[in-house]
N, C-alpha and C positions, 0 to 999 in steps of 0.2 A: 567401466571407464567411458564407453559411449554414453552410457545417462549423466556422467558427469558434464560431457562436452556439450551435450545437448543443451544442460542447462548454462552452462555458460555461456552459450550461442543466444538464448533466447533472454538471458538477464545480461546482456551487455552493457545496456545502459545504466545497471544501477552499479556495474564495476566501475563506469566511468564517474555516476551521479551521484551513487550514493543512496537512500532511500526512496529516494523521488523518483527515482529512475527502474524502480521494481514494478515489473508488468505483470499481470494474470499469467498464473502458470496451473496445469493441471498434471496429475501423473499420467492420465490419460492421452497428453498429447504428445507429451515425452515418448511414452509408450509405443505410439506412433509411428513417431518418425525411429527407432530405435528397433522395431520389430519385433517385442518381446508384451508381454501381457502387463495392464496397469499392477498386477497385483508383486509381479516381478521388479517394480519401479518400487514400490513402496517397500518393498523388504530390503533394495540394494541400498535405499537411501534410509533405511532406520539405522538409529545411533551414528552414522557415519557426519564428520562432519568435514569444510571445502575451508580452507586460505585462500582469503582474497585481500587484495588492494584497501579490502575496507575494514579489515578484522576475519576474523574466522568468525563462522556460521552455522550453525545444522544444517543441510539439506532440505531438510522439510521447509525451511524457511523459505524458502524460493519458491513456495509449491504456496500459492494464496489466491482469492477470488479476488474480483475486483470488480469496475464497473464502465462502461462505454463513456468513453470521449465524447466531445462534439463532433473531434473529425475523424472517431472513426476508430482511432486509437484501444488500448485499453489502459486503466490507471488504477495499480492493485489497493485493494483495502487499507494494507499498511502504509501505503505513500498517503492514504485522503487524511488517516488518522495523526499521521504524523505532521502534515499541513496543520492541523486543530492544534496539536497538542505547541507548535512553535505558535500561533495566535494566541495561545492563553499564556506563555511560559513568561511577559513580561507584564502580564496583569495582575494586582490585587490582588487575593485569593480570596480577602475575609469580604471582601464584596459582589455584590452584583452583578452579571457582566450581560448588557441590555441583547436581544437576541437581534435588532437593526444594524449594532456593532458586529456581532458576528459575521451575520451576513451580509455586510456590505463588503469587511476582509474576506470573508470564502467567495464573493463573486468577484474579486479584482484577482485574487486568487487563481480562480475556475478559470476566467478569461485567460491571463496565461499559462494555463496549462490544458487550457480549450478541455477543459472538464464539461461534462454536458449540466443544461441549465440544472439549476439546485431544487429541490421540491419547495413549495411554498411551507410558511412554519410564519405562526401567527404573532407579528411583529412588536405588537405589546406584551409580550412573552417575556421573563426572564431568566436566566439560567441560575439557580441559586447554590450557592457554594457546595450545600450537602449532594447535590446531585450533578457534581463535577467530579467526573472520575479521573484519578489524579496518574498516570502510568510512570 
């Protein structure tokens, strides 16, 4: 029951947000502040799964890497993925999509969501259908 709280303490934002609002969570840090061993975390939360506001969940689900803000913040793997997957969701499929387009929406993107700057990726590049992973 306290690893459940824990994690709802620390995924607030996505009860409110929704995806976007899912932070880096580790079992490790759960563990933590809980006083029980990570491996304790991982056995309380297999198969079990949470009702939330947004749908019912696995547990596991709340438990993802992610990567440093600008300001400091963190912003889990599945919130940058799911940023991608809304930029492609009203494109084309059977075509091209130029990789200056991308990244001109992932840095108006980033900027609101103060994601730290994007790696460079060679702008005459383009992303071609077969190697659009479809989720």
């Amino acid at each position: 029951m306290n690893i459940a709280r824990e994690i709802v303490n620390r995924q607030r934002e996505f009860l409110e947000k929704g995806v976007a609002g899912l932070k880096p969570l580790t079992m490790v840090q759960v563990a933590e502040v809980v006083g029980v061993h990570e491996t304790t975390v991982s056995r309380a939360v297999s198969g079990k799964y949470m009702q939330t506001p947004r749908g019912i969940f696995e547990m596991k689900y709340f438990f993802t890497a992610g990567i440093q803000t600008a300001a400091g913040d963190g912003m889990s793997n599945t919130s940058v993925k799911d940023m991608i997957a809304e930029i492609f969701r009203g494109e084309d499929t059977a075509s091209l999509y130029p990789i200056r387009k991308l990244l001109k929406c992932l840095k108006k993107r980033a900027s609101s969501s103060r994601v730290a700057p994007l790696p460079s990726i060679e702008p005459s590049s383009t992303f071609t259908v077969h190697l659009r992973k479809v989720y």
